[in-house]
N, C-alpha and C positions, 0 to 999 in steps of 0.2 A: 760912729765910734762903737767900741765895742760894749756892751753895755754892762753896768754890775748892780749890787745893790740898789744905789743911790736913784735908778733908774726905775724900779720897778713898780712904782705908783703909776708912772707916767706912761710906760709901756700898757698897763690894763686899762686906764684910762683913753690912749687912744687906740687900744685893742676893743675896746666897746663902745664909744664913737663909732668904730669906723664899720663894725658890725652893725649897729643899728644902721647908718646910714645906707651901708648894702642891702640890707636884709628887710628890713622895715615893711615895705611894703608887695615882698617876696613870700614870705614865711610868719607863721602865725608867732603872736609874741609869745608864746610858751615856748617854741622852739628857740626862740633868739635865748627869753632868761636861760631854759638850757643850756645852748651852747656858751653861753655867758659864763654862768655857774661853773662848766667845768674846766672851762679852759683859760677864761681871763682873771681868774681868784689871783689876789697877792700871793698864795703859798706856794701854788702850781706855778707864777711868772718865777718867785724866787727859786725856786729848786732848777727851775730851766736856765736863770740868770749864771748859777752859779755854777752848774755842771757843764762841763763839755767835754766829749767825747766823738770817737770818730761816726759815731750817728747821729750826734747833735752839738751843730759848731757853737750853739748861744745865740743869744739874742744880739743885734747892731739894731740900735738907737740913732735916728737924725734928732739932733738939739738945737733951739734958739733962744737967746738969752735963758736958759736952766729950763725952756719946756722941752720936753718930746712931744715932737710931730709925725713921727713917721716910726716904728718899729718893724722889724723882720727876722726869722727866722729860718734855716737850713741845715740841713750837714746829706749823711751820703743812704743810701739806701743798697747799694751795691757798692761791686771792690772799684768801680769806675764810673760811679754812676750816684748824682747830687739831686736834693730836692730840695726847692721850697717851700719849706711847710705853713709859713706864715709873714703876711704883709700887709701892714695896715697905716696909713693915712690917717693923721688930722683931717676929719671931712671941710673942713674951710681952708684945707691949704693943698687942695688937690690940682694936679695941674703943675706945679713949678718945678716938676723935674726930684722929686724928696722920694717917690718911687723908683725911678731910675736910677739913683743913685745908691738905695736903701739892695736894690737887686744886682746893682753891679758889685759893693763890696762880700754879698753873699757869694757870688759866680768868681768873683777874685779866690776868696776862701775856698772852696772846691774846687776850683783848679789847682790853685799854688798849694794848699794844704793837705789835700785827700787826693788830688791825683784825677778828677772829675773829669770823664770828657763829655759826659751827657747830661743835661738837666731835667728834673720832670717836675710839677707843678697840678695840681688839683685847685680845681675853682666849679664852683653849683653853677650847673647848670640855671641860665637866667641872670646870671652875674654881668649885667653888661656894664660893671664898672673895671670888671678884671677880667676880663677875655679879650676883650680891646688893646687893653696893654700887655698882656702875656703875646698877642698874635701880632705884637707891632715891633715886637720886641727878639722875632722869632720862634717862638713856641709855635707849633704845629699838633692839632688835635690827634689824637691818637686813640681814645675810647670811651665808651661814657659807662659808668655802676653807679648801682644801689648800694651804699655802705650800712654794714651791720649795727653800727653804732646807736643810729636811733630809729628804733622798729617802727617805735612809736610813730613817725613822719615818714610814710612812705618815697614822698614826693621828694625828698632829698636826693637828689640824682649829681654822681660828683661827671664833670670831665674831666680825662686827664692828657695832659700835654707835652709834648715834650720837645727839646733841640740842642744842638748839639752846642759844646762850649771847649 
């Protein structure tokens, strides 16, 4: 569903779950509270809860009995061309299909809504928890960079992916 307020505890909470669980033993923990800090704070999920626009469709929540297990995000980067910017797992409920499902309503919405015929997708390099599924899925590598964001960490190396929708 698509997500709003009511949602937004639950979305950072398993946006930092599922972060630690990838990352943990990838990246030093100064990196992870980082990327934590800046991206999974309540204020930063509400403002993305609440906005949408043709560069950011919102956040979709999977729910079971009132928890979130699965959150995601996308909208479009081009006049025909969609990204997923974010998707993340309950790390104990990985496995039953709450990713595939969490990425099909995203790939519905850029199609039916923005007109998307391509997809692209960023995952670190080492992520063998999301490369597996972006490549099973159809995504096909397409490049790897050093993102400017944090100087600090060199070794942050994104690929990027892409396939057609």
């Amino acid at each position: 569903m698509k997500a709003d307020e009511s949602h937004v505890e639950g979305i950072s909470s398993v946006c930092i779950r599922g972060y630690w669980a990838t990352y943990e033993n990838t990246y030093p923990k100064e990196w992870i509270e980082n990327v934590i800090r800046d991206f999974y704070n309540h204020e930063r999920i509400l403002g993305e809860v609440t906005e949408s626009n043709s560069n950011w469709g919102g956040y979709f929540v999977a729910v079971e009995n009132g928890k979130v297990v699965g959150a995601a995000g996308g909208g479009m980067i081009d006049e025909e061309v969609g990204e997923l910017f974010v998707i993340y797992i309950d790390p104990d409920r990985r496995n039953e299909g709450i990713g595939s499902g969490l990425l099909n309503v995203i790939t519905k919405q850029q199609k039916e809504e923005y007109g998307a015929k391509r997809q692209w997708v960023s995952v670190q390099k080492g992520n063998m928890k999301g490369i597996p599924f972006y490549e099973s899925r159809g995504f096909k590598f397409q490049s790897e960079n050093v993102p400017k964001d944090y100087p600090e960490f060199p070794t942050h190396i994104k690929l990027r992916y892409s396939r057609e929708i």
